[in-house]
Structures are given as C-alpha cells and as structure tokens.
C-alpha positions as CSV (number, residue, x, y, z in Angstrom):
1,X,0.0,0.0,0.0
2,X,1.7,3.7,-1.3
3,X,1.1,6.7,0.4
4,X,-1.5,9.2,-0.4
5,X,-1.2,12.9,-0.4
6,X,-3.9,14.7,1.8
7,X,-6.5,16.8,-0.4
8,X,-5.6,20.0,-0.4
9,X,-8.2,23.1,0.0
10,X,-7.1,27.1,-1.2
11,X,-6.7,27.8,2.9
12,X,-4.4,24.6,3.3
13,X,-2.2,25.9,-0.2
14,X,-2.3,29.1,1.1
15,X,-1.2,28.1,4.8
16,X,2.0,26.2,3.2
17,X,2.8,28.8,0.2
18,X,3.6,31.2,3.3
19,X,5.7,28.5,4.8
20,X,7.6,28.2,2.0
21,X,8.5,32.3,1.8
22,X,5.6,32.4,-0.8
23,X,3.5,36.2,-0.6
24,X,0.4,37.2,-1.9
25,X,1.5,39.7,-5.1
26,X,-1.8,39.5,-7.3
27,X,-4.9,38.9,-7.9
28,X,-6.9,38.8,-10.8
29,X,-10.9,37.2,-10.3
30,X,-10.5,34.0,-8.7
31,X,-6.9,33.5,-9.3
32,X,-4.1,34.7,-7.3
33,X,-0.6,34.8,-7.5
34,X,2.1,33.8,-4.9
35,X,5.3,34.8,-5.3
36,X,8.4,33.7,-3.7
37,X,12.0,32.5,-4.3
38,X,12.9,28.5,-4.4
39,X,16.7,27.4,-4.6
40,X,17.6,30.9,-5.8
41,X,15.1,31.5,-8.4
42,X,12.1,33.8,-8.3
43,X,9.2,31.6,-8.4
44,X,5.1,32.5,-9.2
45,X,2.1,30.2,-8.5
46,X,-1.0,30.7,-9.1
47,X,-3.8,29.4,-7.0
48,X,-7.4,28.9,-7.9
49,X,-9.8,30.1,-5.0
50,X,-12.3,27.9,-5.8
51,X,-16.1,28.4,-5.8
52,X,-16.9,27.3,-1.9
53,X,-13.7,27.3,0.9
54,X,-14.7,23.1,1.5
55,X,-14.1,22.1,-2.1
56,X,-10.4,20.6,-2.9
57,X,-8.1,21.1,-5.7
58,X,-7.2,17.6,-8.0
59,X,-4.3,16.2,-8.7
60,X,-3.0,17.7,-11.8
61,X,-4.0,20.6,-10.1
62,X,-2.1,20.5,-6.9
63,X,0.6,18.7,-9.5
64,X,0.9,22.0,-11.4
65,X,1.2,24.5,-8.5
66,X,4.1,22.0,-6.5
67,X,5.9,22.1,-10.3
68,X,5.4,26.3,-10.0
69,X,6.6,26.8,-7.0
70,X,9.8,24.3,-7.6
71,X,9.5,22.2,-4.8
72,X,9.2,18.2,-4.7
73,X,5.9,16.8,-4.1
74,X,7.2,15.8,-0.9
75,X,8.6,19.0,0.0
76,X,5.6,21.2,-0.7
77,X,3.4,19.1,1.2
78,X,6.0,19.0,4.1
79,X,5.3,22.9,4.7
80,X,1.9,21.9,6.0
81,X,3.3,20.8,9.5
C-alpha cells in the first residue's frame, strides 16, 4: 500500500505557500498569485480560490502549482506541519 497525499483546499495551499517564503503579489478574479523565491530563483504560482472554501483542488492541479513553485511533491506538502 503507497502513500497518499492529503487533499488539499485554497486555505491549506495558502497556509504552506507562506511556509515556503511564498506572498500574496496578485490577484486577478479568482486567481491569485504567490510569489516567492525556491533554490535561488524567483518563483510564481497561481492558486485557484475555488467556488466554496470546502471544495479541494485535484491532482494535476495540486501537480501544477508544486511544479510552479519548484518544490518536490514531498517538500511542498511538508510545509503543511
């Protein structure tokens, strides 16, 4: 049995985008922008807000902001402890 990645809701990305260094520089409608540095290079993800604050993003979703902000899967999702 593999391990499975935790869902991840706009509050939750939010929470560990500002873990990572990540700040708020944009927004445009629903879509914001994060900006931050990873491993010396200026870095911008953009993260969907979603229709309701329960709903989750999918995979290739959560896939393409972790690829964005160039951090590993696992790293990303280790800024949420």
């Amino acid at each position: 049995m593999g391990f499975r990645y935790p869902e991840l809701t706009p509050a939750k990305v939010r929470k560990l985008l500002r873990k990572a260094g990540f700040k708020k520089a944009r927004q445009e409608g629903s879509h914001e922008q994060w900006e931050g540095h990873t491993k010396g290079q200026r870095r911008i993800v953009t993260v969907d807000s979603l229709g309701s604050k329960k709903e989750t993003y999918g995979a290739r979703l959560i896939q393409s902001m972790v690829n964005q902000s160039g951090l590993s899967k696992k790293e990303f999702y280790k800024k949420l402890n």
